[in-house]
C-alpha positions as CSV (number, residue, x, y, z in Angstrom):
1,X,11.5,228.5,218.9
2,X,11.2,232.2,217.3
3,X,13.4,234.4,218.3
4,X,12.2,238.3,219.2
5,X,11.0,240.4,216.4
6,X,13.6,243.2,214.9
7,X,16.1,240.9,217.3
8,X,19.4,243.2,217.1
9,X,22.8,241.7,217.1
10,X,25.6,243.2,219.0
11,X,28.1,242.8,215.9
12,X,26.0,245.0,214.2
13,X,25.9,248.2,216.5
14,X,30.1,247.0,216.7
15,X,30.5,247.1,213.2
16,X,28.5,250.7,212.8
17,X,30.2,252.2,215.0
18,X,33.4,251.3,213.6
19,X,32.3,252.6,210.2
20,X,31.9,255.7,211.6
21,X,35.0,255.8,213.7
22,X,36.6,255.0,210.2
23,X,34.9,258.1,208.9
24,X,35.9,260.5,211.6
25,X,39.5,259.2,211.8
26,X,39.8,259.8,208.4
27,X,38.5,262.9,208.0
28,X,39.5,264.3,210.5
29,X,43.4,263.0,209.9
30,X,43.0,264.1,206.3
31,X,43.1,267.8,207.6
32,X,46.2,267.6,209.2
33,X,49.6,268.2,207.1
34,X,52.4,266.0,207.9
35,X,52.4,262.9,210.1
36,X,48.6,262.5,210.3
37,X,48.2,262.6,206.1
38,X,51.3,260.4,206.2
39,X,49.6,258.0,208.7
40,X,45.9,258.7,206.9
41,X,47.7,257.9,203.5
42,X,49.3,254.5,204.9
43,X,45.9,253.5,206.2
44,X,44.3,253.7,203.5
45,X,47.1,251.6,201.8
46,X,46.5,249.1,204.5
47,X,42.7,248.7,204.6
48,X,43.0,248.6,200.3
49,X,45.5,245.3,200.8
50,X,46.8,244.2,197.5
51,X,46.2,240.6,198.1
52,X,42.1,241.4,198.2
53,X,42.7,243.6,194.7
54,X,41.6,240.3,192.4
55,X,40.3,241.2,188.8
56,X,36.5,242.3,188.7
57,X,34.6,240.6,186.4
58,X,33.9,242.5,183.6
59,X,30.6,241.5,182.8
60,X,28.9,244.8,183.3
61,X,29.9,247.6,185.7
62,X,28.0,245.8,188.5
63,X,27.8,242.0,189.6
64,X,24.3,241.4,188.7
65,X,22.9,241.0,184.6
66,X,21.5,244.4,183.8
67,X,19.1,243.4,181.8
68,X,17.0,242.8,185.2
69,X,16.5,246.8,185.7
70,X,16.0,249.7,184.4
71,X,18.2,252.1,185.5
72,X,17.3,255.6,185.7
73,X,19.2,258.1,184.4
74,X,21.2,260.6,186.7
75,X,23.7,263.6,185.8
76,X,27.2,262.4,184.9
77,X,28.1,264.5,187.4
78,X,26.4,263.3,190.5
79,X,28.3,260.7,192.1
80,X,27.3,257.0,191.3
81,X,25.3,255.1,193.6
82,X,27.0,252.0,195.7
83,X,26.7,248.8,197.1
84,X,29.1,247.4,199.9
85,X,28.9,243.9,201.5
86,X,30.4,244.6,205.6
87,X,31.3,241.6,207.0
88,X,32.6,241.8,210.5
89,X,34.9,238.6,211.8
90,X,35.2,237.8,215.2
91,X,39.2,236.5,214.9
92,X,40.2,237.7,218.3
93,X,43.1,235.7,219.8
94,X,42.1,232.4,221.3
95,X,39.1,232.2,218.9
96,X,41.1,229.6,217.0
97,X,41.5,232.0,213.6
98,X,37.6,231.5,211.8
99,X,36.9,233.5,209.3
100,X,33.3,232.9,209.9
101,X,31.8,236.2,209.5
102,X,29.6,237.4,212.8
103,X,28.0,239.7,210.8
104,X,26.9,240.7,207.0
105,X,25.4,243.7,205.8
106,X,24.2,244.7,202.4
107,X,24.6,249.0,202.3
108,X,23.8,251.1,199.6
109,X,25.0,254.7,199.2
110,X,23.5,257.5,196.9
111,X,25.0,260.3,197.2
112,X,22.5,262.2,194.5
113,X,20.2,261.8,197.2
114,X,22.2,262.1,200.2
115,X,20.7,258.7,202.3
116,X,21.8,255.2,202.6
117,X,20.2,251.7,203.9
118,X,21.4,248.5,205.7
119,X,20.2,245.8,205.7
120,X,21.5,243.0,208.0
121,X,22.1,239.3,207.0
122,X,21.6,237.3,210.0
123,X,24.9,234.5,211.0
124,X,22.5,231.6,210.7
125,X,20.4,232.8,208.0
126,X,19.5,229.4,205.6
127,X,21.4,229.6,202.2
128,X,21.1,227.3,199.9
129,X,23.1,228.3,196.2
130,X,22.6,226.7,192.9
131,X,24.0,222.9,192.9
132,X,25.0,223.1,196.8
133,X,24.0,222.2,200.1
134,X,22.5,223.9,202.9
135,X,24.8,226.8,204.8
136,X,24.5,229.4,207.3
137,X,25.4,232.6,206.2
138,X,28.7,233.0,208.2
139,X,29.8,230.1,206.2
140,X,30.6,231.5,202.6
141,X,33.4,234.1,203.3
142,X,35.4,231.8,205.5
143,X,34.7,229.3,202.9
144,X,36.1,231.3,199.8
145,X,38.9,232.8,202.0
146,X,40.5,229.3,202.2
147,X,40.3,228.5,198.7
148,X,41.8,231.4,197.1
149,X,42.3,233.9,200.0
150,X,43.2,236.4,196.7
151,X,39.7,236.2,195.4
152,X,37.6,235.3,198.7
153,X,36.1,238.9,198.5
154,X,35.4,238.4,194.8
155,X,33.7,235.2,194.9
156,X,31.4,236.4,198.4
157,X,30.4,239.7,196.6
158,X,29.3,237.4,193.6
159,X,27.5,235.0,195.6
160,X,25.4,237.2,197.9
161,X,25.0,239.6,194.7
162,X,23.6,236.6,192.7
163,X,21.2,235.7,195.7
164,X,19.7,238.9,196.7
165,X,19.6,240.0,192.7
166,X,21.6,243.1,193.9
167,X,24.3,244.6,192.3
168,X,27.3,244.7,195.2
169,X,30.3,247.0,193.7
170,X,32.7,246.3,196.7
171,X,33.2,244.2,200.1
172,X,34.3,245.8,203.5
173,X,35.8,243.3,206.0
174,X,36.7,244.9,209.8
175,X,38.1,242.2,212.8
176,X,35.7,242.6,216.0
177,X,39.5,243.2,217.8
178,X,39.9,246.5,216.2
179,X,37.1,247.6,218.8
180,X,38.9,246.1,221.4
181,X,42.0,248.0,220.5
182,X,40.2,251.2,219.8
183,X,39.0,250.9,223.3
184,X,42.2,250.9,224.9
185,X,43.6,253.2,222.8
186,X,41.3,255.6,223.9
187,X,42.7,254.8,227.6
188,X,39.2,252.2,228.5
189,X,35.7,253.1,229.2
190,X,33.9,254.2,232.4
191,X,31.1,251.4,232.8
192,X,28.1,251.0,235.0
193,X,28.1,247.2,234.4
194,X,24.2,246.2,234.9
195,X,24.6,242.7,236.2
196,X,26.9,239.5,237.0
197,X,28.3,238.6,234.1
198,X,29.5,235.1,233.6
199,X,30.5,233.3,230.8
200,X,33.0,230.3,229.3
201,X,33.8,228.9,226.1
202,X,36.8,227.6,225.3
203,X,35.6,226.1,221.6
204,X,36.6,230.0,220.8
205,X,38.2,231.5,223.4
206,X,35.3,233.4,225.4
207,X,35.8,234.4,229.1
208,X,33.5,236.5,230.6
209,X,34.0,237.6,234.4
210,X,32.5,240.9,235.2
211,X,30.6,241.7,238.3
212,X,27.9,244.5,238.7
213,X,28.7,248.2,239.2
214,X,30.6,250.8,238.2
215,X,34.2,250.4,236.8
216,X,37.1,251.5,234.6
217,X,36.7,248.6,231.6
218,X,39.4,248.0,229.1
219,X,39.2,247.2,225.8
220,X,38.6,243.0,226.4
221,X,36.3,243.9,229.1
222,X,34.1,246.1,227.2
223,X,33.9,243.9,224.2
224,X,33.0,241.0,226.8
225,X,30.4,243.8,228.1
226,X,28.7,244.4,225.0
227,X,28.9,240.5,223.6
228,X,27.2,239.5,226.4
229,X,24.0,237.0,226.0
230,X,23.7,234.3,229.0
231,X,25.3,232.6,231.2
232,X,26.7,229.6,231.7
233,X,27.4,229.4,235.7
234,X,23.8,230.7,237.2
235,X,24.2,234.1,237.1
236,X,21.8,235.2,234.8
237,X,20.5,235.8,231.0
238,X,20.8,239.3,229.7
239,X,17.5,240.3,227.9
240,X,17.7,242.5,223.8
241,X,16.7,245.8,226.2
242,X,19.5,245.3,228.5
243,X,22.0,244.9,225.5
244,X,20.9,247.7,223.2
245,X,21.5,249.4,226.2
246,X,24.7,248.8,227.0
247,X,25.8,249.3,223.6
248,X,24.3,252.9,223.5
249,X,26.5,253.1,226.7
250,X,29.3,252.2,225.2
251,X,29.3,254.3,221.7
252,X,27.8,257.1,223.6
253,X,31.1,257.1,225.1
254,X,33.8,256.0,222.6
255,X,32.2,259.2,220.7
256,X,33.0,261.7,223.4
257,X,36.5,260.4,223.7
258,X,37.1,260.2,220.1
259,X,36.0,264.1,219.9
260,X,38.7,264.6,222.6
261,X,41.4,263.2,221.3
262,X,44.0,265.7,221.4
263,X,47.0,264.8,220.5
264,X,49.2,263.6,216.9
265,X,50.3,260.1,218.9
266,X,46.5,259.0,219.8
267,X,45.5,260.2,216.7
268,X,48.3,258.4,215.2
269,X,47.4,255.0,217.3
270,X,43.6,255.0,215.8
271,X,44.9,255.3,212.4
272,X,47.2,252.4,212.9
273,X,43.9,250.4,214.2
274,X,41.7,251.2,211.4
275,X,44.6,250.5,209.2
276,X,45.4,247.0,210.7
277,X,41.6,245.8,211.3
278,X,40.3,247.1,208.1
279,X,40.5,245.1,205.0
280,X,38.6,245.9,201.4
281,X,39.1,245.7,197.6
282,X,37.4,249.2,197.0
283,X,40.9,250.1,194.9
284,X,43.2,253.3,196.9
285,X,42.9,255.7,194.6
286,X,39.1,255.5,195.1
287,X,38.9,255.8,198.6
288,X,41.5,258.2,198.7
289,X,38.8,260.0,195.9
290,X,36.5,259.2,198.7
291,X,37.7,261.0,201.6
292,X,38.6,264.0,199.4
293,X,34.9,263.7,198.8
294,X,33.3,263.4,202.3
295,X,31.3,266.1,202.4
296,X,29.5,264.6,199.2
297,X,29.5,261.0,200.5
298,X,28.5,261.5,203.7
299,X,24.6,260.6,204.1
300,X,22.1,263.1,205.4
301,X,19.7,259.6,206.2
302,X,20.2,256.0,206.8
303,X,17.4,253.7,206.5
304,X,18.0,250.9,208.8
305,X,16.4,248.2,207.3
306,X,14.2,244.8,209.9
307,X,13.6,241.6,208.5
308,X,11.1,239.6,210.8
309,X,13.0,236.3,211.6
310,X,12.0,232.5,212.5
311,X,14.5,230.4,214.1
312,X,14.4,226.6,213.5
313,X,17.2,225.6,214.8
314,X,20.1,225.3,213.4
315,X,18.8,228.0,211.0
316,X,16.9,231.1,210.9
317,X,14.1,231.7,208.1
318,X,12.9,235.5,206.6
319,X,9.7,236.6,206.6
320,X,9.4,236.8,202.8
321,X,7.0,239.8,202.2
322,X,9.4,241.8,204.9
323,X,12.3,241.3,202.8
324,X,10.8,242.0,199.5
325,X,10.4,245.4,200.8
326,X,13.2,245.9,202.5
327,X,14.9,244.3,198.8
328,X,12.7,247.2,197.2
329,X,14.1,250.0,199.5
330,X,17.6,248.6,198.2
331,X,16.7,248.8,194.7
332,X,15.2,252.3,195.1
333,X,17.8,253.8,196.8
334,X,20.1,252.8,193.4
335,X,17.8,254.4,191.0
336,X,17.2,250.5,190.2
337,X,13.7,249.4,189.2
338,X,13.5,245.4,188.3
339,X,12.0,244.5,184.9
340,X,10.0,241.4,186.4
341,X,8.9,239.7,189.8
342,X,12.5,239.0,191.3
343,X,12.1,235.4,193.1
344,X,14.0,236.1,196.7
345,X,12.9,232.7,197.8
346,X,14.7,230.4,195.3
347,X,17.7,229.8,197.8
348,X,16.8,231.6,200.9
349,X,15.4,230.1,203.6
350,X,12.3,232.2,203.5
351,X,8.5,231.8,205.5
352,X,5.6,233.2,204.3
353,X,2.7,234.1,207.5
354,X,-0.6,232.7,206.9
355,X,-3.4,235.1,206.1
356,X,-6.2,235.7,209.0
């Protein structure tokens, strides 16, 4: 059964809108003196752990074989263009510790030309690497993570680099809690809830009881309001509309309490979260170059990228001339042009749609 066209996952808008609460935070910590630069400075320690700092490969200065583009020249002085694999993990308590990754996306930066593009990497999506079997998507991370925890971020960026033919300089992981705890440090969310909401699983530690109308939600409520798909006791399916929705709701207004946060503690409690639910191996003295940078950084334009999916269960298939653009869009926006046909299809699951 297909599932809807430009089908949008909830992790996705979660994971956005942490990036950017990442981004504000920051910034706006880094303009205090004192205890906020102090907090802002161990933060940045935190989400840059050591034990995700494994040796790069020192092939070239990306992941994938150069000799696949041509790369076009830019100014030494412009700042490099960069690709970042965001995974988000749901590893909430109760959901039995998976690494499984709920989300990927594949975001490149160029700050020459001030605009960036996503592209996101469905759960199930069918992956098949060279001398394996069949995976979903969420599989590789959680995978590598409990062979060599040390080089799990190493060995995924490699991987989906390899696959999409995409050099991927660094890998951003952020734990779905964070946005429950960044909910209630912001003292919970005024919510309209739109319906009955019902749901159980206790394979990973979902309970959903929410009934319709307006109400003070904390931080578990409002992920549960957001995550919401079906249910399993009569009360009712939730359609995309209704959850796009809510989500607008919901960052709508985490952004207005975020701008009126006031004081050094709740300032202080945000950096903590970001600190404790962010992990990368982008090394600290580069994101610490980073935030001395925003203004540069920042993008004026970001290019969400769709990929038309198929669902045959249990996994989903890409349109293949969708994601060949989308792929080109990538390339472009890293002053990347590829010497030959690049085959997205070898071990993708991938359909093509027949011709009228």
């Amino acid at each position: 059964m297909a599932r809807p066209k430009k089908q949008k996952s909830v992790y996705r808008k979660i994971v956005l809108s942490l990036i950017g609460v990442i981004g504000v935070c920051l910034l706006i910590a880094g303009s205090y003196a004192g205890y906020l630069h102090q907090k802002a400075m161990s933060a940045l320690h935190k989400i840059s752990a050591a034990e995700y700092q494994a040796p790069q490969r020192q092939e070239t200065e990306h992941q994938v074989p150069k000799e696949e583009f041509e790369i076009e020249n830019i100014s030494e002085n412009d700042l490099k263009p960069v690709t970042f694999l965001f995974a988000g993990v749901d590893n909430r308590e109760g959901s039995g510790g998976t690494m499984n990754t709920d989300v990927m996306m594949i975001a490149t930066l160029n700050p020459k030309t001030r605009s960036a593009s996503l592209l996101s990497i469905p759960r199930d999506l069918k992956i098949t690497p060279a001398g394996q079997s069949s995976h979903k998507a969420n599989y590789f991370y959680a995978h590598n993570y409990i062979q060599n925890k040390a080089t799990a971020m190493a060995e995924t960026k490699q991987l989906f680099g390899d696959l999409f033919h995409i050099p991927i300089d660094y890998m951003v992981l952020i734990n779905f809690d964070g946005f429950r705890q960044a909910v209630d440090a912001v003292g919970g969310l005024d919510i309209d809830v739109d319906m009955d909401m019902r749901y159980n699983d206790t394979a990973d530690g979902t309970h959903i009881n929410l009934n319709k109308g307006p109400q003070h939600l904390d931080g578990k409520q409002t992920l549960d309001f957001v995550r919401y798909r079906k249910s399993n006791d009569g009360t009712g399916p939730s359609s995309d509309f209704d959850r796009n929705r809510r989500q607008q709701q919901v960052l709508s207004q985490m952004l207005d309490k975020l701008t009126s946060l006031n004081g050094i503690g709740q300032w202080g409690d945000m950096l903590d979260i970001i600190g404790n639910n962010v992990k990368t191996d982008i090394p600290e003295d580069q994101l610490k170059r980073w935030l001395l940078n925003f203004k540069q950084m920042k993008p004026d334009a970001t290019n969400m990228l769709t990929v038309e999916g198929d669902w045959k269960s249990p996994f989903v298939y890409w349109n293949k001339e969708e994601l060949t653009q989308a792929m080109d869009a990538l390339y472009s926006n890293l002053n990347l042009k590829p010497k030959h046909k690049i085959d997205l299809g070898k071990h993708l699951g991938l359909y093509t749609k027949p011709s009228n």
